[in-house]
N, C-alpha and C positions, 0 to 999 in steps of 0.2 A: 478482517481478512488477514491471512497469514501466509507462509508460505506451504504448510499443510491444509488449507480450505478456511473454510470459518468454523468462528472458535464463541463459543456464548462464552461472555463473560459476564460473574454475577457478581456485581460489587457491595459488599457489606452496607449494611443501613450507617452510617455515620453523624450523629446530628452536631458534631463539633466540626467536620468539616476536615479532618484530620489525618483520616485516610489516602495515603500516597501511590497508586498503583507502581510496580517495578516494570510487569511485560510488556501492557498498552499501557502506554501514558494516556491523562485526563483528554477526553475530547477526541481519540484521535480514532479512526476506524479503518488502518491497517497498520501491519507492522513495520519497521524500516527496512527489515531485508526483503520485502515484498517489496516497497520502493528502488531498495537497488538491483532487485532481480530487473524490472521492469526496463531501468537506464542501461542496466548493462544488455538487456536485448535491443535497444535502440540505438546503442554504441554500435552495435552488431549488424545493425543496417535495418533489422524488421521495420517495418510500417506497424502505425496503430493498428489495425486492422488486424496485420498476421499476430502481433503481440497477444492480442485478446483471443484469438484463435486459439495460441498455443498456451496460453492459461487454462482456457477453458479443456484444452485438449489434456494437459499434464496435469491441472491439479485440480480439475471440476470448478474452477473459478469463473462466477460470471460476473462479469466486469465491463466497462464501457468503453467506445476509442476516446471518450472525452476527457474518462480520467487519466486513462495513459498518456494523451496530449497536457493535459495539467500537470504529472506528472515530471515530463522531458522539460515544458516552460519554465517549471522551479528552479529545476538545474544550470538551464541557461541564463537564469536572472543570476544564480549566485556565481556562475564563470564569469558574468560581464562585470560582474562586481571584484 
């Protein structure tokens, strides 16, 4: 996911292993300003709930309250730290 919708990505055949992605990194299945679009709507007061609303309202994103809870817990584990 992105902050334009989803995006196929088709990763070259590699048998060395060698290939470095630049825009997603390995493993990872959204972007980081999709991450902080999400905190800065929670900064802002949204509940999971309206966040997923207005994802899905502005960019066609469907998405869960679970991830946007998962999401905001990261954050607060790395403020407590």
């Amino acid at each position: 996911m992105t902050e334009a919708g989803p995006v196929t990505v088709e990763v070259p055949r590699d048998r060395a292993g060698t290939f470095e992605p630049k825009v997603v990194p390995r493993h990872a299945r959204r972007t980081e300003c999709l991450d902080n679009l999400v905190i800065s709507l929670t900064a802002r007061g949204l509940a999971s709930g309206e966040i997923v609303a207005h994802l899905a309202e502005v960019y066609g994103m469907a998405t869960s309250k679970e991830t946007v809870s998962t999401l905001t817990d990261r954050v607060l584990e790395g403020m407590a730290e």
